[in-house]
N, C-alpha and C positions, 0 to 999 in steps of 0.2 A: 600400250596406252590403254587406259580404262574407258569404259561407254563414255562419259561424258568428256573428256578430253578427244576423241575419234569424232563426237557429237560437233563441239568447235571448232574445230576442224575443216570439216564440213562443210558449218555454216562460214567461216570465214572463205572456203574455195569457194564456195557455191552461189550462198545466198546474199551475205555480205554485200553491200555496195559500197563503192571507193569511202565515201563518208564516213558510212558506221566501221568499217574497217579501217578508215584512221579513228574515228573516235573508242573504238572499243583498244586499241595499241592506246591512246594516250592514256587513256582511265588507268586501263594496267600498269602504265607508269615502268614500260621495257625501259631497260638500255637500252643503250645505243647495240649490241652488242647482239641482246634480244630482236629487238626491230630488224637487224639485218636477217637473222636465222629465219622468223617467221614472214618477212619478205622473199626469201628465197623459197620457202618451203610453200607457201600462198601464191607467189605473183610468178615464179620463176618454173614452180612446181620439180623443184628437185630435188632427190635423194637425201641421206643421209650420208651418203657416200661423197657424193658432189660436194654438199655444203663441207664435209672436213677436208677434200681438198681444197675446197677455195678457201674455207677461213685457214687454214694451217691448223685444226685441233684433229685428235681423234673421233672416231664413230661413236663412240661411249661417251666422250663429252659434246655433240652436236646432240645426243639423242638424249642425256639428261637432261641439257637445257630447253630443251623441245617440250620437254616433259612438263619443265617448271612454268614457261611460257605459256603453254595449254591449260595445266594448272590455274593460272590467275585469273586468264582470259574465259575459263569455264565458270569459277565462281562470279566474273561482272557477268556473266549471260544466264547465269540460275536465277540472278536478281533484277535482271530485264526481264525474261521470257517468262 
């Protein structure tokens, strides 16, 4: 993951409050599919490994999708912040 994706990240574990942490998931405008990955990986705090076993995908596709989710979620926070 690059600086600003690891950045969002972060602030979503971190700083984030229940609120802005659903409000910055709606802006983004995840699926359903999205939502679950970055609830797992924020509220659950688990793996990469965990999350393709529980969804049924591979490592390579839970950690693209990470990717892309981080991705949108970093461009609405360069335009808050």
């Amino acid at each position: 993951m690059d600086k600003d994706n690891n950045r969002a990240k972060k602030w979503l574990k971190e700083e984030a409050t229940s609120s802005e942490y659903n409000s910055i998931k709606e802006e983004a405008k995840l699926t359903p599919l999205q939502e679950n990955i970055i609830d797992l990986i924020v509220l659950k705090d688990l793996s990469v490994v965990a999350i393709s076993l529980a969804l049924h995908m591979s490592d390579t596709t839970v950690k693209r999708k990470t990717k892309q989710i981080l991705d949108k979620i970093s461009r609405i926070l360069s335009r808050h912040f």
